[in-house]
N, CA and C atoms as an extended XYZ file, in Angstrom:
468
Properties=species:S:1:pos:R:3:atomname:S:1:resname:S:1:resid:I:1 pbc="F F F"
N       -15.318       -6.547        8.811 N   UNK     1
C       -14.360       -5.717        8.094 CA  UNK     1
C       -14.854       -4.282        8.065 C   UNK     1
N       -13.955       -3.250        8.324 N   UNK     2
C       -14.424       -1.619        7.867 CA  UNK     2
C       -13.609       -1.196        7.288 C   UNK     2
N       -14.387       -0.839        5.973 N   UNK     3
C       -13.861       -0.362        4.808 CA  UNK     3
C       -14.046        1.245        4.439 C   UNK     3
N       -12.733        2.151        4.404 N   UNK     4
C       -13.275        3.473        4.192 CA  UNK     4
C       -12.561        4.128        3.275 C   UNK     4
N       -13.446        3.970        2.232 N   UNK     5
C       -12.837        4.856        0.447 CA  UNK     5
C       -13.613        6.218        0.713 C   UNK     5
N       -12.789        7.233        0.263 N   UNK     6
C       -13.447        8.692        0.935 CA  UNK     6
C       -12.524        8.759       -0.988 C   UNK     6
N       -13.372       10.225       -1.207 N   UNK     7
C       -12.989       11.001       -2.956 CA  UNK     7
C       -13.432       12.079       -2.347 C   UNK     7
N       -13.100       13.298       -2.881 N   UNK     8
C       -13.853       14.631       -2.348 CA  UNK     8
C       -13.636       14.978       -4.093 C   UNK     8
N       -14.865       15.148       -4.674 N   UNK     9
C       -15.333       15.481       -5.954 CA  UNK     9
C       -14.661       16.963       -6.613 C   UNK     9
N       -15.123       17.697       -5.364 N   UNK    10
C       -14.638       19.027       -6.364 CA  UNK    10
C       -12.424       19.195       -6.046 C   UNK    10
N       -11.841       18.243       -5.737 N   UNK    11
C       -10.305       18.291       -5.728 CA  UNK    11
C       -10.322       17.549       -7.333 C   UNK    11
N       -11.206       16.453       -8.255 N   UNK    12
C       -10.625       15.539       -9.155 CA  UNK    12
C       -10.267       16.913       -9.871 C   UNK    12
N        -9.467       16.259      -10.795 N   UNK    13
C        -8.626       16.733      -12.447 CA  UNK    13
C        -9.912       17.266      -13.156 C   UNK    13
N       -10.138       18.199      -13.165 N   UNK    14
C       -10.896       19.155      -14.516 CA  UNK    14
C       -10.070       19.678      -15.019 C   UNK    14
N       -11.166       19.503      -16.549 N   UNK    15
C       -10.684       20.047      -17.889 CA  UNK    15
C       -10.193       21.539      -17.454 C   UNK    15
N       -10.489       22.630      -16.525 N   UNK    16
C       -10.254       23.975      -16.739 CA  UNK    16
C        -9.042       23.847      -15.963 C   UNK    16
N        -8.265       22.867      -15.511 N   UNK    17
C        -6.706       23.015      -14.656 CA  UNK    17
C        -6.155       22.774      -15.449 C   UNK    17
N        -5.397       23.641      -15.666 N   UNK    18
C        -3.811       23.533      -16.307 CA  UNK    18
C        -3.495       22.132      -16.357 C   UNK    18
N        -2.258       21.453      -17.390 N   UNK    19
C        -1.824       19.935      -17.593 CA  UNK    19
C        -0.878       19.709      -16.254 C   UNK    19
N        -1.357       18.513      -15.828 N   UNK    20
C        -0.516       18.315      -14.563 CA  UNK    20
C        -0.642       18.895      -12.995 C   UNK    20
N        -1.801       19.826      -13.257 N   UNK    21
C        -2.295       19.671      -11.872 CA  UNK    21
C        -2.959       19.355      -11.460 C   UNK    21
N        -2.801       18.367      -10.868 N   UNK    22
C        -4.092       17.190      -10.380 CA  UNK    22
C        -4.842       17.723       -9.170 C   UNK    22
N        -5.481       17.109       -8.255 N   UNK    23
C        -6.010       17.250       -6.942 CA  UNK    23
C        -4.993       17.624       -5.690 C   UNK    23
N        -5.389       18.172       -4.561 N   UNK    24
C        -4.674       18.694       -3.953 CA  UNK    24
C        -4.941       17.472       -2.656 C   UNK    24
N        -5.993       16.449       -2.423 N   UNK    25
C        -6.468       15.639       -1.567 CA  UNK    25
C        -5.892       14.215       -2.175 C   UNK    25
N        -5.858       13.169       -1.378 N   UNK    26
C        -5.694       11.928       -1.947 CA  UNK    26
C        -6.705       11.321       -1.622 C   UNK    26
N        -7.068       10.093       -2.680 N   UNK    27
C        -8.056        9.040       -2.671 CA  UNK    27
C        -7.448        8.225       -1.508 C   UNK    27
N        -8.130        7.557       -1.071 N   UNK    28
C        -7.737        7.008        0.093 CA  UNK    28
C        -8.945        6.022        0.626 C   UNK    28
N        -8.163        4.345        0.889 N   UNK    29
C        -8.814        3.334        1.085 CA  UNK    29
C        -8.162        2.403        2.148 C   UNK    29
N        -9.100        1.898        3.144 N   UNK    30
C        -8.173        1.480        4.091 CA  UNK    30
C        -9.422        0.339        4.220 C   UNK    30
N        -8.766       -1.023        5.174 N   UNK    31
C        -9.603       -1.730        5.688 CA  UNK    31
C        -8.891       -2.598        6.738 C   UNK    31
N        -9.717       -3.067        8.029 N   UNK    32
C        -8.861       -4.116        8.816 CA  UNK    32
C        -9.571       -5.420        8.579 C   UNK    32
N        -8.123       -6.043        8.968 N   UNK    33
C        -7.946       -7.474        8.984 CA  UNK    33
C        -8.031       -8.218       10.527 C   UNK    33
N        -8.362       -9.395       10.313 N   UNK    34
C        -8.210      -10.173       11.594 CA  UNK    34
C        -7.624      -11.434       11.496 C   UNK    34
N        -7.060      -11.841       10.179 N   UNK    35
C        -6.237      -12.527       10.217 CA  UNK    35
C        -7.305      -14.321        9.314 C   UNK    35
N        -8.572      -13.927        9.680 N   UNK    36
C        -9.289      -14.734        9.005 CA  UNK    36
C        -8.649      -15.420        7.327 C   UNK    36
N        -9.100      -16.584        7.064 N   UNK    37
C        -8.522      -17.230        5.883 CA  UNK    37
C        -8.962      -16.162        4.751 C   UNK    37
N        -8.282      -16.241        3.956 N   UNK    38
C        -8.380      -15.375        2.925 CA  UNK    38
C        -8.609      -13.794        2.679 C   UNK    38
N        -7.684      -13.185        3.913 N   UNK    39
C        -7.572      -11.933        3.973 CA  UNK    39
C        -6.651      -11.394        3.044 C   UNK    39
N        -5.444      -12.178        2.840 N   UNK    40
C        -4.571      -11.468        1.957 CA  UNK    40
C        -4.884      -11.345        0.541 C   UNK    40
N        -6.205      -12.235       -0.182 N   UNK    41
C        -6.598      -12.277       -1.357 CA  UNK    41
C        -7.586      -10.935       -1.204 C   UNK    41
N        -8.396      -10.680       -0.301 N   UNK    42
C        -9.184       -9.247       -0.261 CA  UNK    42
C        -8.213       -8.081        0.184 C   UNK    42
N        -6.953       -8.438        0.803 N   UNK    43
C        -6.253       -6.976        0.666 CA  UNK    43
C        -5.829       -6.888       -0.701 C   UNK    43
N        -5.296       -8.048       -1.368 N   UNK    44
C        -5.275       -7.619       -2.906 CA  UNK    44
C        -6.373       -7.196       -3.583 C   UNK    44
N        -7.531       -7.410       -4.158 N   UNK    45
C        -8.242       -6.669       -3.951 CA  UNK    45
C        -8.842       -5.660       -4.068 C   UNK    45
N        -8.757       -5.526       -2.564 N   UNK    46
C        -9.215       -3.986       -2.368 CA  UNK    46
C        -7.617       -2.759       -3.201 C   UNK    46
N        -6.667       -3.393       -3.123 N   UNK    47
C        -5.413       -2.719       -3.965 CA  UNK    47
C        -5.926       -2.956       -5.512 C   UNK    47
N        -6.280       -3.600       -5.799 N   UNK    48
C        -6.833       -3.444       -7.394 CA  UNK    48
C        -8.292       -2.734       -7.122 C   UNK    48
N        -9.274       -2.964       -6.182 N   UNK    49
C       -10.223       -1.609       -6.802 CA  UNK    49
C        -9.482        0.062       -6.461 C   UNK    49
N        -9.029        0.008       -5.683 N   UNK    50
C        -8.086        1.345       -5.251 CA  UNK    50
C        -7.452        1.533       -6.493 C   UNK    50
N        -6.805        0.915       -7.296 N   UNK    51
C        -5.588        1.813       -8.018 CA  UNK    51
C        -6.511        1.981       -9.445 C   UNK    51
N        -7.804        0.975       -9.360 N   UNK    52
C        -8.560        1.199      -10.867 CA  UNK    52
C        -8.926        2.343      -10.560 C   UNK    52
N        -9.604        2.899       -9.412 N   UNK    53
C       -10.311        4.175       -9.198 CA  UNK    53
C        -9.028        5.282       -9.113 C   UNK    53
N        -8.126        4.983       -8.324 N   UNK    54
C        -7.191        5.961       -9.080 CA  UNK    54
C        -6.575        6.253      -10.543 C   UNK    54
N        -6.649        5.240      -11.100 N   UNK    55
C        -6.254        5.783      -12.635 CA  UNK    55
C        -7.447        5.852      -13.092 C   UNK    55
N        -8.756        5.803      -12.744 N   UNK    56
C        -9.999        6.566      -13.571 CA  UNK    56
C        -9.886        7.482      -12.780 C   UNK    56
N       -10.671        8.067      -11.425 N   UNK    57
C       -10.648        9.420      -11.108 CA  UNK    57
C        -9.365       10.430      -10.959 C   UNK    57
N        -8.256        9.896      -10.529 N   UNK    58
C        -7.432       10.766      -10.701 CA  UNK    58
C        -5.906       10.963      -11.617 C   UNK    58
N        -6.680       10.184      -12.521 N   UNK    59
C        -6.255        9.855      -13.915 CA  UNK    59
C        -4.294        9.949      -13.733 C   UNK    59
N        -4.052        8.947      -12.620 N   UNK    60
C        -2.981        8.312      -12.397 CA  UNK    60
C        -2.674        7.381      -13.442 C   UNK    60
N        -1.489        7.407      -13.904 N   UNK    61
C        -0.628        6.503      -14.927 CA  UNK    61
C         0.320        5.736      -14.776 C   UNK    61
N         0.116        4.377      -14.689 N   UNK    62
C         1.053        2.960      -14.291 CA  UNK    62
C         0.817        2.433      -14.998 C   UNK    62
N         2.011        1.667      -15.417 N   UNK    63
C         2.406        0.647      -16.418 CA  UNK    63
C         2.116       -0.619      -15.400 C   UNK    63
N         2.012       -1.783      -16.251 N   UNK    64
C         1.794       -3.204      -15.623 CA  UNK    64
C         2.624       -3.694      -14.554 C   UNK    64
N         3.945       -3.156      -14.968 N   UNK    65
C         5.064       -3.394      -14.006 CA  UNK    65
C         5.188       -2.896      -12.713 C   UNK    65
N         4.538       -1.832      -12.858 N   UNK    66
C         4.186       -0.810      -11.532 CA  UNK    66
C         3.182       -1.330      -10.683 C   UNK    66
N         2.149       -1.540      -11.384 N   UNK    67
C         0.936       -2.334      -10.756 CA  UNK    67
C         1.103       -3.354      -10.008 C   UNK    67
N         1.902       -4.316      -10.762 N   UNK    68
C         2.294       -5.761      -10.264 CA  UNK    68
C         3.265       -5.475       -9.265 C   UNK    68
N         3.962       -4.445       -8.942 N   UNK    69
C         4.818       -4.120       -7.825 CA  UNK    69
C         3.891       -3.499       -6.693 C   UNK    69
N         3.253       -2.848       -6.679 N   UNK    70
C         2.333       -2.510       -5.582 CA  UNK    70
C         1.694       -3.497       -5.657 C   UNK    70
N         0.834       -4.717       -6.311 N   UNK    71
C         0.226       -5.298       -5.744 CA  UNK    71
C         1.286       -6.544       -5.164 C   UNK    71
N         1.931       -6.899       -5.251 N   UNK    72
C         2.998       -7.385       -4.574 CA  UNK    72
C         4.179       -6.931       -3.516 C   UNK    72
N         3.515       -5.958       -3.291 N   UNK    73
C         4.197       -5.053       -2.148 CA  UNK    73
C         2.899       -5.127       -1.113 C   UNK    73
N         1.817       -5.111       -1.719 N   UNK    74
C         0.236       -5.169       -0.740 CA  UNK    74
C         0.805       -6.749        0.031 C   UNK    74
N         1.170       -7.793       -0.911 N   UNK    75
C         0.520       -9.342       -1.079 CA  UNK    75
C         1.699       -9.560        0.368 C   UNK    75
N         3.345       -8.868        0.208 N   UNK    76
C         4.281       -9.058        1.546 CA  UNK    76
C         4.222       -8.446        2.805 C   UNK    76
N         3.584       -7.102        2.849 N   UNK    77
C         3.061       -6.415        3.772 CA  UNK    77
C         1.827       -6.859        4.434 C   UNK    77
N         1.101       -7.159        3.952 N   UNK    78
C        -0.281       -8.003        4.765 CA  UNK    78
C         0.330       -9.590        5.169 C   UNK    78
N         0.956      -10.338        3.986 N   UNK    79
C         1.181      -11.483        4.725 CA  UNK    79
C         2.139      -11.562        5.921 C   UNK    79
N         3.092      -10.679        6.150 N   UNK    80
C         4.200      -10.485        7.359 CA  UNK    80
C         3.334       -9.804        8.477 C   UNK    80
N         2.215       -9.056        8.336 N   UNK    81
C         1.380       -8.772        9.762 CA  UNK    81
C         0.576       -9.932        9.982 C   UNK    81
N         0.365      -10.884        9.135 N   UNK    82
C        -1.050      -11.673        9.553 CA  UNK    82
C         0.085      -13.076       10.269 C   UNK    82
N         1.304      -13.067        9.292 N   UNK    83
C         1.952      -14.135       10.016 CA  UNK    83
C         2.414      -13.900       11.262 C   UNK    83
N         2.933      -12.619       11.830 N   UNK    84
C         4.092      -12.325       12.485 CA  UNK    84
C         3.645      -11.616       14.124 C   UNK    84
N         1.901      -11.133       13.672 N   UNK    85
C         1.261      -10.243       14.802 CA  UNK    85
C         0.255      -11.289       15.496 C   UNK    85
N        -0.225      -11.072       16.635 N   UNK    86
C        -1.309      -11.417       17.515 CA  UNK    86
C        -2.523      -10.037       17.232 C   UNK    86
N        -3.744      -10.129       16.222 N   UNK    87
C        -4.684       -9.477       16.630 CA  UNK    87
C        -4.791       -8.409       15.105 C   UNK    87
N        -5.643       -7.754       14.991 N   UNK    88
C        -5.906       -7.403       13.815 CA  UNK    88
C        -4.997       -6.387       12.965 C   UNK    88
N        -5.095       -6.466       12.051 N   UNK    89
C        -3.825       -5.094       11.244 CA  UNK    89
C        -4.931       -4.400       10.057 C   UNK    89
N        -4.586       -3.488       10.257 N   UNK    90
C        -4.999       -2.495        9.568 CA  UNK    90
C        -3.789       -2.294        7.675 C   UNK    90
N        -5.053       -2.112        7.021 N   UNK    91
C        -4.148       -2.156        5.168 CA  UNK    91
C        -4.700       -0.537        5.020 C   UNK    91
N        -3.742        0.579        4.595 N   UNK    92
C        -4.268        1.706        4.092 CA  UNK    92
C        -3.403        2.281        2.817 C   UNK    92
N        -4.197        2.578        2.137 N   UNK    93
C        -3.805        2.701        0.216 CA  UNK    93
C        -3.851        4.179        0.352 C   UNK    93
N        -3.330        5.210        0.140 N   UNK    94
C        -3.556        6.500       -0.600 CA  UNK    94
C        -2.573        6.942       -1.433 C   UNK    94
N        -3.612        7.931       -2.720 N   UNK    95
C        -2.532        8.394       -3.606 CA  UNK    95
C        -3.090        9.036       -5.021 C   UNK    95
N        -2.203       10.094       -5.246 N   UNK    96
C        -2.229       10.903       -6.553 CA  UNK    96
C        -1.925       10.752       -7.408 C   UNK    96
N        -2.092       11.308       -8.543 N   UNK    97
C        -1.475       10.990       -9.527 CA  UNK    97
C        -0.293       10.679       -9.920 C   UNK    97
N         0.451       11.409       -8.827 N   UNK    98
C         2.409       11.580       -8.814 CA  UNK    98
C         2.356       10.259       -7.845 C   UNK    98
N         1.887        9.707       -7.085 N   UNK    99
C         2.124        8.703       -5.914 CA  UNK    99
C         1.205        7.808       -5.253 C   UNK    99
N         1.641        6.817       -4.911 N   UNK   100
C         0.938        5.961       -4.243 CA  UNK   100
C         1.713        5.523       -3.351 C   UNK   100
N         1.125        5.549       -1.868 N   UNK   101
C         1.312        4.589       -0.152 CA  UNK   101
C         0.793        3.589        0.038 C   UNK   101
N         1.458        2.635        0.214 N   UNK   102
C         0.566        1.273        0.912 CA  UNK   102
C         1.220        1.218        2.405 C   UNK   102
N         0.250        1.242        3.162 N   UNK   103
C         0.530        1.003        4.852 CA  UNK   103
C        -0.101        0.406        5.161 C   UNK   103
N         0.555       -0.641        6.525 N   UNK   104
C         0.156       -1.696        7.220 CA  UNK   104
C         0.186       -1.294        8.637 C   UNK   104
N        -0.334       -0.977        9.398 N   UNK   105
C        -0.356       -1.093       10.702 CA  UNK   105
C        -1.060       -2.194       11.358 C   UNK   105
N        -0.039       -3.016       13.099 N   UNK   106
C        -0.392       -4.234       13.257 CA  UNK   106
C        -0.159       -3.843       15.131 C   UNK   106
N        -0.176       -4.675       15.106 N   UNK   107
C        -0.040       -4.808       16.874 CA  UNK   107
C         1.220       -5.263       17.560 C   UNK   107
N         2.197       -5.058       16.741 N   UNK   108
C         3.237       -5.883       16.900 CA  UNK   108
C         4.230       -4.839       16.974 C   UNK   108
N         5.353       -4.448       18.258 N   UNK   109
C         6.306       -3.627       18.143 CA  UNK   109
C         7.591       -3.961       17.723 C   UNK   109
N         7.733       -4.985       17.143 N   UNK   110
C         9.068       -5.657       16.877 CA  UNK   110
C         8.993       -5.029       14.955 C   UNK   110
N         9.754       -4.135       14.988 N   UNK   111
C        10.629       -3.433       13.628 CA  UNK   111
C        10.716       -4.583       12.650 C   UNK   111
N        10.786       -5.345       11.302 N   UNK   112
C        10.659       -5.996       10.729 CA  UNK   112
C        12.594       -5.584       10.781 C   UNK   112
N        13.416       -7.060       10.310 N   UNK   113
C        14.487       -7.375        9.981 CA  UNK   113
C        14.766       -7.166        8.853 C   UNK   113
N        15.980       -6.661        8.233 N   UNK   114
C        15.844       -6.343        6.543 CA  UNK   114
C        17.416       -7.209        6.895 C   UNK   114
N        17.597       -8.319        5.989 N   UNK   115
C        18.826       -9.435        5.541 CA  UNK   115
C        18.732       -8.133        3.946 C   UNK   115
N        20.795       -8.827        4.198 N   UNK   116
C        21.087       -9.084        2.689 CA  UNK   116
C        20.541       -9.697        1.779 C   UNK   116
N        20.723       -9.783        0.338 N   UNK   117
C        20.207      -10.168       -0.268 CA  UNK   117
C        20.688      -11.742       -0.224 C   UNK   117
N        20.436      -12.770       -0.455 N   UNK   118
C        20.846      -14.233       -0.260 CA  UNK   118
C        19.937      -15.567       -0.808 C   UNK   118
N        19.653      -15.542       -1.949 N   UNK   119
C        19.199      -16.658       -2.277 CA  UNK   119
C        19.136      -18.075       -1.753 C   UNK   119
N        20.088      -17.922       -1.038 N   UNK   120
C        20.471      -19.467       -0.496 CA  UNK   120
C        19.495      -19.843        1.221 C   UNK   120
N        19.269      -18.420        1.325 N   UNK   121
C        18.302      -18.566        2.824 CA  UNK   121
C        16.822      -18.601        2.479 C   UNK   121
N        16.501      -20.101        3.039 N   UNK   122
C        15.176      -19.885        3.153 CA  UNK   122
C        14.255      -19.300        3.892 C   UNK   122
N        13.632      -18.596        3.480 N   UNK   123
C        12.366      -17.237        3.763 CA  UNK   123
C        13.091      -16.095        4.348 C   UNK   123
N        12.552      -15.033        4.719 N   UNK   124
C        12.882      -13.888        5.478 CA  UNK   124
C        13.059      -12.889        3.572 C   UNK   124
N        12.623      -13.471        3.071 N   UNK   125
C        12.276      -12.441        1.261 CA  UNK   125
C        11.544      -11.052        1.551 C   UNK   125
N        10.606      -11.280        2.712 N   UNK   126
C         9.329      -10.441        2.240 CA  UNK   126
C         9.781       -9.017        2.039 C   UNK   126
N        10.278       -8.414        3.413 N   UNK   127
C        11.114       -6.848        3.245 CA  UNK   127
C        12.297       -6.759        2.065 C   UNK   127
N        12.534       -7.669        1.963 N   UNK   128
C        13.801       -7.326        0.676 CA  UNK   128
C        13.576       -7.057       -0.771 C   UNK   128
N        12.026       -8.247       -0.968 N   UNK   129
C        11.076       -7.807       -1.818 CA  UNK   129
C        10.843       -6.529       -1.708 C   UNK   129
N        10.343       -5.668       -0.837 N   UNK   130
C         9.252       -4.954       -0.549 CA  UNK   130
C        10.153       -3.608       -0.688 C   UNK   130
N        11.557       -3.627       -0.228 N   UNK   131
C        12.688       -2.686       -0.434 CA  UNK   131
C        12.281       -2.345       -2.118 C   UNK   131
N        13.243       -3.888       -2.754 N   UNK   132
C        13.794       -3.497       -3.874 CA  UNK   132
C        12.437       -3.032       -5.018 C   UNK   132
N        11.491       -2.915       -4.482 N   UNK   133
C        10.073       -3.273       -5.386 CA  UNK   133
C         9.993       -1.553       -5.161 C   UNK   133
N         9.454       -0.629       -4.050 N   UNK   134
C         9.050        0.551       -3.851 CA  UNK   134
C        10.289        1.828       -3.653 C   UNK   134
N         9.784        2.641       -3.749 N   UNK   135
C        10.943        4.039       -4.214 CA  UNK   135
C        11.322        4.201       -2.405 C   UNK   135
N        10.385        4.514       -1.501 N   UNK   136
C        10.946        4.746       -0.081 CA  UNK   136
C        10.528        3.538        1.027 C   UNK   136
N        10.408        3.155        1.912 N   UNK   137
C        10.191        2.451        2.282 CA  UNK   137
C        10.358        2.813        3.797 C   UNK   137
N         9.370        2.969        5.038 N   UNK   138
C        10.018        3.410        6.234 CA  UNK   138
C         8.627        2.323        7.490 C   UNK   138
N         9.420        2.486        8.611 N   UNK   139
C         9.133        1.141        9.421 CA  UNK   139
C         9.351        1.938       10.649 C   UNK   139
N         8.084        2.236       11.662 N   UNK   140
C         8.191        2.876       12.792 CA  UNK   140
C         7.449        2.838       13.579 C   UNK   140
N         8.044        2.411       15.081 N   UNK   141
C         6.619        2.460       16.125 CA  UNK   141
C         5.497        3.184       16.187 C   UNK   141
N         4.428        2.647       16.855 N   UNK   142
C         3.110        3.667       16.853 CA  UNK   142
C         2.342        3.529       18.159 C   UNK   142
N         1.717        4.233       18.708 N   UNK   143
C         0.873        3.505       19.887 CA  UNK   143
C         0.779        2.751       19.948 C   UNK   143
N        -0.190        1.809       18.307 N   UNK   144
C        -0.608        0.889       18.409 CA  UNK   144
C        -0.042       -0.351       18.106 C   UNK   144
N         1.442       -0.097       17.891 N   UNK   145
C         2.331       -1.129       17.464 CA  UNK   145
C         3.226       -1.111       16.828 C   UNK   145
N         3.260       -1.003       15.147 N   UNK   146
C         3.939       -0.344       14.537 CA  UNK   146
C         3.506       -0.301       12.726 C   UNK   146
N         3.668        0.404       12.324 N   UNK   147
C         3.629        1.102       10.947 CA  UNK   147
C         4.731        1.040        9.894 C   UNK   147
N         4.254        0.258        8.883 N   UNK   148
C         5.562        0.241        7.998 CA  UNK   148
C         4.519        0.448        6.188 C   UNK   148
N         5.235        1.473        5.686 N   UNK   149
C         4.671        2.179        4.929 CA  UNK   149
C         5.873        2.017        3.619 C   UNK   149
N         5.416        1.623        2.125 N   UNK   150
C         5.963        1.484        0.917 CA  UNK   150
C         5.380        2.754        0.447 C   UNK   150
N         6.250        3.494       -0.466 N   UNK   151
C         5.855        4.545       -1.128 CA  UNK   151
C         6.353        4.159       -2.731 C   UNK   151
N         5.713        4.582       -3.352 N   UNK   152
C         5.705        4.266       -5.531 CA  UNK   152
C         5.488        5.638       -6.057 C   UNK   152
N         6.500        6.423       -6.676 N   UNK   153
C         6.183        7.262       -7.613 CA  UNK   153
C         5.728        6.634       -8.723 C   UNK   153
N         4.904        7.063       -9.123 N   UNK   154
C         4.302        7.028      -10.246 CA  UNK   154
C         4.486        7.375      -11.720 C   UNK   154
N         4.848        7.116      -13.119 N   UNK   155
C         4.893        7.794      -14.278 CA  UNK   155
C         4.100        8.828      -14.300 C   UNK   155
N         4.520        9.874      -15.168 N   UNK   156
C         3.498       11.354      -15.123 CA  UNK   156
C         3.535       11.272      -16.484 C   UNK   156
């Protein structure tokens, strides 16, 4: 696994900035996967040490409900690359006080399917979850395959 949490010290929130202006850099944590048993319990995780260190260092503010939506936006995004790709995917977390990204990049060029909403069909939930859960939501080829990225404003 390579794991890379980067902080640049002199961007955190000091007492001498004005209320509400936070850092101008984001915290930022990424790690790859290979699909090994119990990857999706360490991408969760690594999304709970990420968002503790963001609401201590960059004294980001989420309610439980928020939390439990990004980490359940982590839990459908990792499990749809580990089910759906051949070969390792990459999990990357960044974010400020105003915001948080969760991105998945995988090896796989096939665009994820977004269904209506439909209770009555079994599986194909994960993106519809992952819609109705995060504020933007965008899904796009990459060299390496493709990139699909949840975005969460945050309470201020």
């Amino acid at each position: 696994m390579n794991e890379q949490v980067t902080a640049r010290p002199a961007d955190r929130p000091r007492p001498d900035r004005p209320a509400g202006q936070g850092p101008t850099e984001v915290l930022h944590s990424a790690e790859v996967f290979d699909g090994e048993p119990g990857c999706i319990a360490r991408a969760r995780a690594l999304a709970d040490r990420f968002l503790a260190r963001l609401a201590a260092e960059w004294l980001a503010v989420f309610g439980e409900r928020t939390r439990g939506d990004l980490m359940l936006a982590v839990s459908e995004l990792v499990t749809n690359a580990d089910r759906y790709t051949q070969g390792p995917y990459l999990l990357e977390l960044e974010g400020t006080a105003e915001r948080v990204s969760v991105t998945v990049y995988d090896s796989s060029t096939a665009l994820p399917l977004f269904f209506s909403p439909d209770p009555a069909r079994p599986g194909g939930h994960g993106m519809e979850i992952v819609v109705a859960l995060c504020d933007r939501l965008t899904a796009e080829r990459v060299p390496v395959g493709k990139r699909i990225r949840a975005e969460f404003e945050l309470s201020s």
